[in-house]
C-alpha positions as CSV (number, residue, x, y, z in Angstrom):
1,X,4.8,-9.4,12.5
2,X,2.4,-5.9,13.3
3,X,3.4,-2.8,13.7
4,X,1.9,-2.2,17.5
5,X,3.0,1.5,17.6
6,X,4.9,4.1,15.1
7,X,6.1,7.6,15.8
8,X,6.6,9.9,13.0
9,X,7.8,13.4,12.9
10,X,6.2,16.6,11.4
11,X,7.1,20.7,11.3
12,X,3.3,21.4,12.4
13,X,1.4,19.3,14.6
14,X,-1.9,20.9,14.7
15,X,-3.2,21.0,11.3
16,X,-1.6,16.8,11.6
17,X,-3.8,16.7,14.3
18,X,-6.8,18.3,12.9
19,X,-6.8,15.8,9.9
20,X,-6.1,12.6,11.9
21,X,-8.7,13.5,14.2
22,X,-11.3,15.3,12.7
23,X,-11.7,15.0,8.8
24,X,-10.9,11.0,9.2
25,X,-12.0,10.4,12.9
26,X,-9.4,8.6,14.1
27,X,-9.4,8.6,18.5
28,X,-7.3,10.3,20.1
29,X,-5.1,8.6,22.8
30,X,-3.2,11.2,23.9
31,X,-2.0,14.4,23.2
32,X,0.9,17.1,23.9
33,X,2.0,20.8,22.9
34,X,4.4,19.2,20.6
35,X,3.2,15.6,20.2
36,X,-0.3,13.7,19.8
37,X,-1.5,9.7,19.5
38,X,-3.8,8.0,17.3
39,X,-5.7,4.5,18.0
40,X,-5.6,3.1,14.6
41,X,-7.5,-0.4,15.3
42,X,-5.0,-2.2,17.1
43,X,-2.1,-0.3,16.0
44,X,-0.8,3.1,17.3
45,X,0.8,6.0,15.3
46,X,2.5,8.9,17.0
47,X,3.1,12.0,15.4
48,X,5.6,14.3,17.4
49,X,7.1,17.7,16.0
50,X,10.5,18.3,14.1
51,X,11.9,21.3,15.5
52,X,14.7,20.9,13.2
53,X,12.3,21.9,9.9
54,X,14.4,19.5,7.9
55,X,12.2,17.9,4.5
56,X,10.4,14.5,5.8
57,X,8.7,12.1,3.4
58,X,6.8,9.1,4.7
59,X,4.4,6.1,3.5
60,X,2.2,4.2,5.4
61,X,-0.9,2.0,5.0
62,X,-4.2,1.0,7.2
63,X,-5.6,-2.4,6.6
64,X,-9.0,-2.5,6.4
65,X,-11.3,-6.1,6.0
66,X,-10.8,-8.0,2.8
67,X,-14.1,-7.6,1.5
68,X,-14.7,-4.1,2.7
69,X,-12.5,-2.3,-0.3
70,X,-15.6,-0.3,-2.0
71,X,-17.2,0.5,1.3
72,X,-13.6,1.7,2.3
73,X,-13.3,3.8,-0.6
74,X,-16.6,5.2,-0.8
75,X,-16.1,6.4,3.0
76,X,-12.7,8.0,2.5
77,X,-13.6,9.6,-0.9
78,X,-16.3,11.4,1.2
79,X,-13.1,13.0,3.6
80,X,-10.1,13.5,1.3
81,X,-9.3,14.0,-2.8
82,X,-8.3,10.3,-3.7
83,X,-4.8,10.2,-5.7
84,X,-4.9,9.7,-9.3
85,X,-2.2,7.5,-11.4
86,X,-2.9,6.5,-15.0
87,X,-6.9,8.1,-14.5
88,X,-7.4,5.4,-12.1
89,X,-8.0,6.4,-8.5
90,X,-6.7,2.5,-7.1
91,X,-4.9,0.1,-8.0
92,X,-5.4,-4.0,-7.9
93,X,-1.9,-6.1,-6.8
94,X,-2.4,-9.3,-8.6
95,X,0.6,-10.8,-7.0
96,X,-0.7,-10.5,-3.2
97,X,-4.7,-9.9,-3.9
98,X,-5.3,-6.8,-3.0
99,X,-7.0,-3.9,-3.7
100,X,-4.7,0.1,-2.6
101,X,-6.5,3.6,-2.7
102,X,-3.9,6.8,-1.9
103,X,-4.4,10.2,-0.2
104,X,-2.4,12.7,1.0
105,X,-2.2,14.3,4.6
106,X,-1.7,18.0,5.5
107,X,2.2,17.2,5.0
108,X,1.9,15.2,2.1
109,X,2.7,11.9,3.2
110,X,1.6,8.8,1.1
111,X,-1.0,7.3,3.2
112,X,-2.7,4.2,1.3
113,X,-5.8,2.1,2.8
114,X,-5.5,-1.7,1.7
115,X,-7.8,-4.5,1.6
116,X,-5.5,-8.1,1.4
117,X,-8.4,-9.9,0.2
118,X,-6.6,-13.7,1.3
119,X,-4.8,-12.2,4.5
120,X,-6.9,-9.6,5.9
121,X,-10.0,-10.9,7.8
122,X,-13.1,-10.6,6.0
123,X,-16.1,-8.3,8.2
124,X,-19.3,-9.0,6.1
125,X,-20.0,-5.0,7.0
126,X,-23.0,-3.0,5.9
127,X,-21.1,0.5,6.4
128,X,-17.8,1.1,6.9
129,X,-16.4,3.8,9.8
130,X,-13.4,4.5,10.8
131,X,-13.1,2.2,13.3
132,X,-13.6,-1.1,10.7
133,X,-9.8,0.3,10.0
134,X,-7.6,-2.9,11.5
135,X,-4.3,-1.7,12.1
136,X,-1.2,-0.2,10.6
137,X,-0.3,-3.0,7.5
138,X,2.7,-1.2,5.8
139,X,5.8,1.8,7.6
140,X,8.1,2.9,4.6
141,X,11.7,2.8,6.2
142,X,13.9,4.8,3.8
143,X,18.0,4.8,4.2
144,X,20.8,5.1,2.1
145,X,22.2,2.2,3.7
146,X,19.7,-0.5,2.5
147,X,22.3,-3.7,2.6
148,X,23.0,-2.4,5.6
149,X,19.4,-1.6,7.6
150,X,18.2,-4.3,5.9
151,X,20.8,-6.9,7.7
152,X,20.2,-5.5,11.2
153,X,16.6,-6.5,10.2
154,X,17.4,-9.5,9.8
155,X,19.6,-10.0,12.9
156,X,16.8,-9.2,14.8
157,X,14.2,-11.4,13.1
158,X,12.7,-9.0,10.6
159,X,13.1,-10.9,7.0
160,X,12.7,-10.1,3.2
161,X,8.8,-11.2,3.2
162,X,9.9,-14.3,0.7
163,X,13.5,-14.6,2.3
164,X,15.4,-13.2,-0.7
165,X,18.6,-11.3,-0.5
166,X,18.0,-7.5,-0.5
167,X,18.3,-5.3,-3.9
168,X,19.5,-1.7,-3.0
169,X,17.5,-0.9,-6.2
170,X,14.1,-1.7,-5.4
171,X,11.7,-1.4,-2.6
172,X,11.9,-4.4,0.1
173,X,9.1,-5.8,1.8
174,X,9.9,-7.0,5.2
175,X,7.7,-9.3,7.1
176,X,5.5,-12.8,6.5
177,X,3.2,-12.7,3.7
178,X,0.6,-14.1,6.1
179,X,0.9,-11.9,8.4
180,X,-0.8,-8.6,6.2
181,X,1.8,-6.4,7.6
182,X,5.2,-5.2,6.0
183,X,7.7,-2.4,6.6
184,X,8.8,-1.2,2.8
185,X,12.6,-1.2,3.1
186,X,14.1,1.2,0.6
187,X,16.7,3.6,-1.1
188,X,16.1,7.8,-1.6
189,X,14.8,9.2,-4.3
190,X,12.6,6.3,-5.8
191,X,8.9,7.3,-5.7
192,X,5.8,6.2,-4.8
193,X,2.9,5.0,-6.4
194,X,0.1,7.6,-7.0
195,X,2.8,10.0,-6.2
196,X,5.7,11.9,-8.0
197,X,7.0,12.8,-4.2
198,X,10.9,11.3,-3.7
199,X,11.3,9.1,-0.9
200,X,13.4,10.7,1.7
201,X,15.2,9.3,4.9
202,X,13.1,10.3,7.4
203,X,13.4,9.8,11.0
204,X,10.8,6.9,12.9
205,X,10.4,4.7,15.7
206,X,8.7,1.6,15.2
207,X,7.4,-1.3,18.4
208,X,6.9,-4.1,15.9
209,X,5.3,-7.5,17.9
210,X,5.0,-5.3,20.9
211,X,8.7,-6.3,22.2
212,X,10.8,-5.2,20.1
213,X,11.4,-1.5,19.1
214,X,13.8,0.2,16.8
215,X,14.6,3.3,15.7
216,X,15.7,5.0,12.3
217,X,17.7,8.2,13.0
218,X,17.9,11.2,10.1
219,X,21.1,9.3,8.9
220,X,18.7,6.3,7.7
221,X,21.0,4.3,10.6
222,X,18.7,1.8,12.7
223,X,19.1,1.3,16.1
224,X,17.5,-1.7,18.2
225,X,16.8,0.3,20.9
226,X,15.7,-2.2,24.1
């Protein structure tokens, strides 16, 4: 599975913009009064605004090469305050291989870079830039409904990444292992790592595998939208 394109909502698109664009570099596809596109390697992420002002909370990762984790820290530490837990400013996952490091955007979103060291494809890099990013590797997709979201998932191909049942409790990954991608199925109120911030159902659209697209309204009710 990949994430091919995201849309996301915020209450103020210009300082969104201004981040995305300028402090990390990301280019700019395409923009609107009220919306604006980011190429994020071969993934896209949308950010449009919420005139409704109701409290959004989202999670999201960039992959980056498998064996360019310090060079992707050391460039991102140079652009944002890095997210402490513990006194440790990342965080190794011995059960996938992989190496996280966390920073907030202008709304406070949980935005992680992650280097799968087995999955991700290895660059051999001298430097790293923005555009040694890969692509968008993880969407949080927060309900109430989790049995529920997480069977219409399923109905349309989207599994439990080691084909489990879902637990309403915990935080689902969705998607093949091998694939480095995964959308983080889960209830409200749990929270993130390197974060206190609650998870919150928040509105998204997702094109996963280019064909199919779906979209989580502020109920935390997905619809296959074709």
């Amino acid at each position: 599975m990949e994430i091919t394109a995201a849309t996301l909502w915020t209450n103020d698109v210009k300082p969104m913009q201004d981040f995305y664009t300028e402090t990390l570099g990301f280019p700019l596809v395409e923009e609107t009064n009220t919306t604006f596109t980011l190429q994020i390697g071969t993934s896209r992420l949308r950010f449009e605004l919420d005139t409704t002002e109701q409290p959004k909370q989202y999670h999201f990762a960039f992959n980056v090469p498998g064996d360019a984790f310090r060079l992707a820290k050391e460039w991102l530490r140079h652009r944002v305050p890095l997210l402490i837990e513990d006194g440790k400013d990342e965080i190794f996952f011995e059960n996938i291989n992989a190496h996280s490091v966390y920073f907030y955007d202008p709304d406070e979103n949980v935005v992680e870079l992650i280097a799968r060291h087995d999955v991700n494809p290895n660059k051999s890099l001298d430097s790293f830039s923005v555009h040694n990013i890969l692509d968008i590797g993880e969407m949080n997709v927060t309900t109430p409904d989790v049995a529920g979201v997480g069977a219409k998932f399923a109905e349309l191909g989207v599994f439990h990444r080691y084909h489990q049942p879902m637990n309403v409790d915990f935080l689902n990954f969705l998607g093949a292992p091998e694939d480095g991608t995964h959308l983080l199925l889960g209830r409200e109120a749990r929270t993130w790592l390197f974060s206190p911030k609650p998870a919150i159902t928040s509105p998204l659209v997702l094109e996963l595998d280019v064909n199919l697209r779906v979209r989580l309204d502020a109920e935390g009710v997905l619809h296959h939208e074709k």
